[in-house]
VOBA-1610 file (N, C-alpha, C; in pm, whole numbers, padded with zeros to 5 digits, always signed):
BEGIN
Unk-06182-03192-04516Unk-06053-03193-04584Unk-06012-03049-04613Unk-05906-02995-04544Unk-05873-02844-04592Unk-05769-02848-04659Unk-05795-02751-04769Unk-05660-02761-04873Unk-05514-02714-04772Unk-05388-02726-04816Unk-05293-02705-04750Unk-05220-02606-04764Unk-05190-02503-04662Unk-05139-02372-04695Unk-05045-02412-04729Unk-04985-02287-04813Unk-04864-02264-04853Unk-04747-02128-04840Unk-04605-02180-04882Unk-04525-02114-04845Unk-04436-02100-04940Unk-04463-01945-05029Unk-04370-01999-05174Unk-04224-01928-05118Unk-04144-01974-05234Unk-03978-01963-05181Unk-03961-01874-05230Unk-03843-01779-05272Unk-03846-01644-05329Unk-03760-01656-05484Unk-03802-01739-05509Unk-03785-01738-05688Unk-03923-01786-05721Unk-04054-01793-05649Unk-04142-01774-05702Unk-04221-01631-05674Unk-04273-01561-05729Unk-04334-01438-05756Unk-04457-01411-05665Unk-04427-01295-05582Unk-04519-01299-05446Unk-04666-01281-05526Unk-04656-01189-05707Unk-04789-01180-05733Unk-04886-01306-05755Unk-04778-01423-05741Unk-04848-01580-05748Unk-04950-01584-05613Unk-04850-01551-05507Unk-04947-01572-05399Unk-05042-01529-05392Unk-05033-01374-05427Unk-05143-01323-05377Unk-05259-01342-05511Unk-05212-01406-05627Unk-05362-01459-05654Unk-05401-01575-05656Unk-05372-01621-05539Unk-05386-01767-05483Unk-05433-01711-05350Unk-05428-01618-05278Unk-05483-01562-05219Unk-05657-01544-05232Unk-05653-01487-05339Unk-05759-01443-05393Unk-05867-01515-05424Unk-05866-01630-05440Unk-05886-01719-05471Unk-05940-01797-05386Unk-05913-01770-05238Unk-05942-01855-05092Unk-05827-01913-05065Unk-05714-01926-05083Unk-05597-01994-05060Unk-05537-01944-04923Unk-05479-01978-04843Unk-05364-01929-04743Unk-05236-01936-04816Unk-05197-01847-04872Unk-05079-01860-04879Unk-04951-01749-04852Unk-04845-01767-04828Unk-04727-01663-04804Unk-04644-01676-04912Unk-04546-01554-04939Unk-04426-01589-04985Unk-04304-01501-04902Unk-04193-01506-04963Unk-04073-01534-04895Unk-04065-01366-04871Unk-04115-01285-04979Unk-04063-01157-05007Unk-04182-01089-04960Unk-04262-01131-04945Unk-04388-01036-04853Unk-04340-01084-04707Unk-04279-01189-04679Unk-04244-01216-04527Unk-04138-01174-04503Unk-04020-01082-04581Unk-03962-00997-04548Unk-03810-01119-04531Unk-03784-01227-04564Unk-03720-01340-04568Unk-03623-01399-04679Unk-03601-01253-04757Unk-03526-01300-04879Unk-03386-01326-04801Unk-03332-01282-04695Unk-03171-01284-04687Unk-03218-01436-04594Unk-03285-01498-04572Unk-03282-01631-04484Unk-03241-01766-04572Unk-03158-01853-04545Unk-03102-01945-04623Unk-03274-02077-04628Unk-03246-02173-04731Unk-03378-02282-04729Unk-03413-02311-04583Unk-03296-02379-04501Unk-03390-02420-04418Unk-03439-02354-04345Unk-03405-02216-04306Unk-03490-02132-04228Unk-03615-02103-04307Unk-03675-02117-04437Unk-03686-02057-04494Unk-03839-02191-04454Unk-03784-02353-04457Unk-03833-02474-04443Unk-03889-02440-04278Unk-03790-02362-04220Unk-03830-02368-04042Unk-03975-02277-04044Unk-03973-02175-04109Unk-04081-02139-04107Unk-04195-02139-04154Unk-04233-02226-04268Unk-04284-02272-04315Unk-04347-02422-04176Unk-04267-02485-04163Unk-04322-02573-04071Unk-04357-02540-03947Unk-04309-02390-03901Unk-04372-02320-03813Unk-04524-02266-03861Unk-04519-02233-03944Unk-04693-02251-03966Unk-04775-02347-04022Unk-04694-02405-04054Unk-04814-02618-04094Unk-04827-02532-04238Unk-04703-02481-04303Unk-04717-02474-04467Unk-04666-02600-04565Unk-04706-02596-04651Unk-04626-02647-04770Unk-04512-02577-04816Unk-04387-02579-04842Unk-04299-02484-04904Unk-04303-02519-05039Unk-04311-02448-05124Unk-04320-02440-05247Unk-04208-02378-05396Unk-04119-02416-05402Unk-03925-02403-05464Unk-03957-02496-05580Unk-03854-02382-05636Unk-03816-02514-05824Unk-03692-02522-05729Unk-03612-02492-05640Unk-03518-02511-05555Unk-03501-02679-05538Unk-03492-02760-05625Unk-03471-02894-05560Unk-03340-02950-05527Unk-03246-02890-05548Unk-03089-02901-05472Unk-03062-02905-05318Unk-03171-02816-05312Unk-03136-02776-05165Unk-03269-02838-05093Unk-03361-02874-05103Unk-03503-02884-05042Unk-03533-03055-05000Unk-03474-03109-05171Unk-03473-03278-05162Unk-03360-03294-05035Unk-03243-03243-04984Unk-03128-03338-04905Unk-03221-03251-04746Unk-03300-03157-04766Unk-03412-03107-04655Unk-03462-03186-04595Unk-03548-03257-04707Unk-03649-03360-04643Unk-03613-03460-04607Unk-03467-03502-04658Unk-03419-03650-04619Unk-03359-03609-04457Unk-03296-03494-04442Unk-03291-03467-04330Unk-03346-03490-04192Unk-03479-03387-04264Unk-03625-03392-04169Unk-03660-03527-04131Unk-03670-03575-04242Unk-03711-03741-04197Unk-03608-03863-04112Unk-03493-03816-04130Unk-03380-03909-04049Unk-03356-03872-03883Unk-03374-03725-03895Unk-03438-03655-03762Unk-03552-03683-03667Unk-03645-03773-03789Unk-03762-03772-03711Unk-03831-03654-03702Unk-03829-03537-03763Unk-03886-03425-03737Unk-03980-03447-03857Unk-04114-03346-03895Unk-04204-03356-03963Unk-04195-03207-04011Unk-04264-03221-04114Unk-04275-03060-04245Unk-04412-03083-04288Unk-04458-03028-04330Unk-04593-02986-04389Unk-04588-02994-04546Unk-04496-03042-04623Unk-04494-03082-04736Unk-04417-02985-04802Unk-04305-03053-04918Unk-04216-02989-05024Unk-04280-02983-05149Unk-04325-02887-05213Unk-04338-02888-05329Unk-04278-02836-05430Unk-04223-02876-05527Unk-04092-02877-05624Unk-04162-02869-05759Unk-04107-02755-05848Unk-04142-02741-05956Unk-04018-02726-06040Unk-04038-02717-06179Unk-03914-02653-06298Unk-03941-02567-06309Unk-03858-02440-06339Unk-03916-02290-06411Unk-04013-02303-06492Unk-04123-02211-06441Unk-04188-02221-06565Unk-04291-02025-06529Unk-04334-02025-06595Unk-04424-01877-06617Unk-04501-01889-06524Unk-04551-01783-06461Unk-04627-01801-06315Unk-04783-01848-06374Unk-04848-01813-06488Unk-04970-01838-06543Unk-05005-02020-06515Unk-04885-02088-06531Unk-04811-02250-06551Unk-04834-02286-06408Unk-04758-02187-06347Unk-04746-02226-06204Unk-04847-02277-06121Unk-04941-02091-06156Unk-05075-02096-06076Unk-05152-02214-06145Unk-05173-02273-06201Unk-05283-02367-06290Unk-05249-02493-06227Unk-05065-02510-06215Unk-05032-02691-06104Unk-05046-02607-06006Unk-05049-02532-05929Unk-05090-02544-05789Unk-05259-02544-05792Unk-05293-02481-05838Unk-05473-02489-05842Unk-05507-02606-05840Unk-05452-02692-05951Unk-05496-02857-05913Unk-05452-02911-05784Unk-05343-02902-05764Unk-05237-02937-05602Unk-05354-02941-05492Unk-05330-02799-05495Unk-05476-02768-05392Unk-05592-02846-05374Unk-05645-02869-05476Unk-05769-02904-05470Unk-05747-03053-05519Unk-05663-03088-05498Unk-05652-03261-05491Unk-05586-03336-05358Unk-05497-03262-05263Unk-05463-03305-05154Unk-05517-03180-05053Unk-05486-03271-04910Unk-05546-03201-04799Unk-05376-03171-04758Unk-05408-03083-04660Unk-05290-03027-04580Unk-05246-03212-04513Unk-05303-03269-04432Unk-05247-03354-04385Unk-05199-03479-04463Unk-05266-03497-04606Unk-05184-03556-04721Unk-05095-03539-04800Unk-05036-03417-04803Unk-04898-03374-04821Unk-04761-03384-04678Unk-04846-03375-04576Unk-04720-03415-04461Unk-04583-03484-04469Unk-04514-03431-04475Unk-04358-03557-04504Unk-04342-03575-04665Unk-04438-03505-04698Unk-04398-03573-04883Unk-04328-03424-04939Unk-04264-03445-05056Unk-04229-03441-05180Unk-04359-03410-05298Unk-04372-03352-05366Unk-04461-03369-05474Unk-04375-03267-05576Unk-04422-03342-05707Unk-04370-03229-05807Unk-04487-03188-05933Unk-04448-03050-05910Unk-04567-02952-05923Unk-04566-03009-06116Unk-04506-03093-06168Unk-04474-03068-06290Unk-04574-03238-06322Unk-04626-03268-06203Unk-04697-03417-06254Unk-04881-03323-06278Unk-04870-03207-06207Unk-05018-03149-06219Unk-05048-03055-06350Unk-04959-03122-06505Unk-04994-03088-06569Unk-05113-03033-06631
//
């Protein structure tokens, strides 16, 4: 079971990644990938170009994504959706995230980072 990389969006804080990095994690964000001027779904394209999770409190734009993806028939590597919150908050629901689903049990889903209280 391998945990599932990730792909944070750029209202989350690249210093998240990289101590999720640190940690053993794969993960990217938007502003170390040089991707801040790219709109969501490019943002979703590349992310599913590398079998990531994308990771946004962005749920305006990400939820009518996946309904997309899925009416398409196309597949994503998983949305994960949070509320603002302090990156300390952040890192602690993704730490559980991680280590409770596999990359291929997030596929096609939705999760919100705010149930890994």
């Amino acid at each position: 079971m391998s945990p599932p990389k990730l792909h944070l969006n750029e209202h989350l804080s690249w210093h998240l990644a990289e101590q999720l990095r640190k940690l053993g994690f794969d993960v990217t964000s938007t502003i170390e990938s040089g991707m801040l001027e790219d709109d969501d779904q490019a943002q979703l394209a590349f992310a599913v170009s590398q079998q990531r999770a994308i990771v946004s409190i962005n749920h305006k734009h990400f939820t009518p994504l996946h309904e997309q993806y899925l009416a398409e028939g196309k597949e994503h590597w998983g949305i994960i959706l949070s509320t603002e919150e302090p990156t300390p908050v952040l890192r602690r629901r993704l730490l559980r995230l991680l280590n409770t689903f596999s990359a291929d049990e997030l596929k096609n889903e939705i999760r919100w980072l705010n149930d890994f209280k």
